[in-house]
Steps between C-alpha positions, in 0.01 A plus 500: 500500500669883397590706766249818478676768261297822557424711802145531697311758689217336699188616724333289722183601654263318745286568776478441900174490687448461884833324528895587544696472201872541662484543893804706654684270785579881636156583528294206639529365186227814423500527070851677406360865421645872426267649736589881341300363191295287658594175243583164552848380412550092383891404483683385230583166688107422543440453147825363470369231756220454371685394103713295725245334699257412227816364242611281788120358550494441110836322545785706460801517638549778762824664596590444890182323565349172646671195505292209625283774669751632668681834452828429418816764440630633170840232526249202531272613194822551308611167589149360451503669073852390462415112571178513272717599224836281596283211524275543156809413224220602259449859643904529516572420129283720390620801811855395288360518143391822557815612727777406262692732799397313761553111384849624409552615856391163612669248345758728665476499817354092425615343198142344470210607306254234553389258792419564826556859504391541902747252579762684250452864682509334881762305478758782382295810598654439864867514377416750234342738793801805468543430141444773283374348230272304639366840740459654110303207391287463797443866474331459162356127505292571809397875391373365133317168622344741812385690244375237295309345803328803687246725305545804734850484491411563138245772570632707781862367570650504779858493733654158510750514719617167639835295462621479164189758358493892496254604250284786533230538212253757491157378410386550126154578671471800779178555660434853623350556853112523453269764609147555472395734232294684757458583887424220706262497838598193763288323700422679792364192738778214445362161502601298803633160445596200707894390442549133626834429640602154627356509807274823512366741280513892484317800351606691225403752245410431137586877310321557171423774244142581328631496159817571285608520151881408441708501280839361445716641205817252430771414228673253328874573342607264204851563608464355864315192281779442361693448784251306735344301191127614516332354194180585312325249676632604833351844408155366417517288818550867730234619313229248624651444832472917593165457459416127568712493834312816622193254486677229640606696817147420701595539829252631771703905447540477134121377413327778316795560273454492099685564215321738272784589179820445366676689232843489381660731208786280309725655317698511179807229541742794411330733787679527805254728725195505663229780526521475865277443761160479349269596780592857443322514208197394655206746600317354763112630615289336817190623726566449886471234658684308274366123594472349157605490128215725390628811670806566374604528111819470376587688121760350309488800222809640615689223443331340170605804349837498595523126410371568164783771418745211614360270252513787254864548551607127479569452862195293638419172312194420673301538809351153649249514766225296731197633648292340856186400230293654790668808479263702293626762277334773635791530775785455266462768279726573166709189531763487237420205248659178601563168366282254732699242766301227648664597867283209644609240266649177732840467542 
């Protein structure tokens, strides 16, 4: 599958009712707000958690994760990739095919290129341990086959930094803080609900808001693709996991949350920019108290126009887009024309 070869703008929009959509562990867990504007802010890692959480459900691999249901550290998931691979000869030939650079390397450091390659690496990688060579190789066998294994190493990345690996890749896709596109009202009575402990139980608060309208505004770099691997399919796969692991997130604080739109600008393969953060071009109109979809509309004009001058110019090759089929049109006003995704298709 071809790494992705253009850059993206994308907008993600849903919407939060009677529930908490990214409690703040300084604040009683209260929803994360900038109480000068009176909006709710959602973190970059709780969509991020949500991709991750809803990949690994489908079956993916994630990065420092769950082995045998328990947590394990970075060094043991390491070790846990590397003996997948070492032990599939299969998966290695075809690692080697590809990395003409790294079979050479190997036969190396061990004069064998088929067999039992497990057995090959630990029964030299002990003696080899100072070696420089064989720190070089390690270096990039384990950082290509990690990459290979874990989809959000692909996506967003990371620091690897454990004994014989120090990588640092920036994530092809960055996901903006959200915000709602509109002041926000809490809860003033907070639920109370019973915690059970071992041996007792306690009282604590459940803090919600009435209703909110956020929207996250992300990117994804073909240059950082390049160096983490994220393919075309990997792409498609964010896609439906933004808005199918919002969904899948049903606990008793995040009920009442729905994804309502997705767009994302793609550009040009020989365009290196972006337009930016797209909310700004977004005009936003409500009636108070804002409790529900119908009181708040959201014009796009702003930015279909300046989208069309893009396209004019040669920069954007097309716009793709999903829309909540409930969401009626009425409330997203002047949308730019979009080439339809099937966001809910299964994975």
């Amino acid at each position: 599958m071809p790494i992705i070869k253009q850059n993206s703008d994308f907008l993600f929009g849903f919407q939060a009712a009677m529930t908490n959509c990214n409690g703040d562990p300084d604040q009683e867990n209260k929803p994360r707000m900038d109480y000068e504007t009176s909006t709710v802010l959602v973190s970059d890692g709780r969509r991020k958690r949500d991709v991750r959480d809803f990949l690994k459900n489908k079956g993916f691999s994630i990065f420092v994760d769950t082995l045998a249901d328990k947590k394990v550290p970075m060094e043991k998931m390491f070790e846990h990739v590397r003996d997948s691979w070492l032990k599939d000869s299969e998966k290695m030939q075809l690692l080697f095919s590809e990395n003409p650079h790294l079979a050479e390397k190997w036969q190396a450091l061990f004069a064998k290129n088929e067999g039992n390659f497990k057995d090959i690496y630990l029964e030299k990688s002990k003696k080899l341990k100072k070696n420089k060579d064989f720190i070089e190789f390690n270096n990039l066998f384990l950082t290509e086959i990690i990459k290979r294994s874990l989809i959000d190493i692909r996506l967003f990345g990371s620091a690897m930094a454990v004994e014989g690996v120090s990588r640092t890749f920036t994530g092809p896709v960055q996901i903006s803080w959200g915000y709602s596109l509109h002041p926000v009202e809490l809860v003033k009575s907070n639920t109370i609900t019973s915690i059970m402990n071992d041996d007792n139980s306690t009282f604590g608060k459940k803090h919600k808001l009435y209703y909110a309208l956020v929207a996250h505004y992300g990117t994804m770099n073909k240059y950082s693709a390049r160096l983490t691997g994220m393919t075309e399919e990997d792409r498609d796969l964010f896609r439906k996991s933004l808005v199918q692991g919002l969904m899948s997130n049903q606990t008793d604080s995040k009920q009442g949350q729905d994804p309502l739109f997705y767009l994302e600008v793609v550009y040009s393969p020989e365009f290196d920019g972006y337009l930016g953060d797209l909310r700004r071009f977004l005009k936003v109109e409500y009636t108070e108290p804002i409790r529900k979809l119908e009181d708040i509309t959201v014009d796009f004009n702003q930015l279909t126009s300046v989208l069309k001058n893009m396209k004019k110019k040669g920069y954007v090759e097309k716009v793709l887009g999903w829309r909540h089929p409930f969401c009626r049109a009425e409330h997203l006003i002047n949308m730019p024309e979009y080439e339809a995704l099937d966001l809910w298709a299964p994975v």
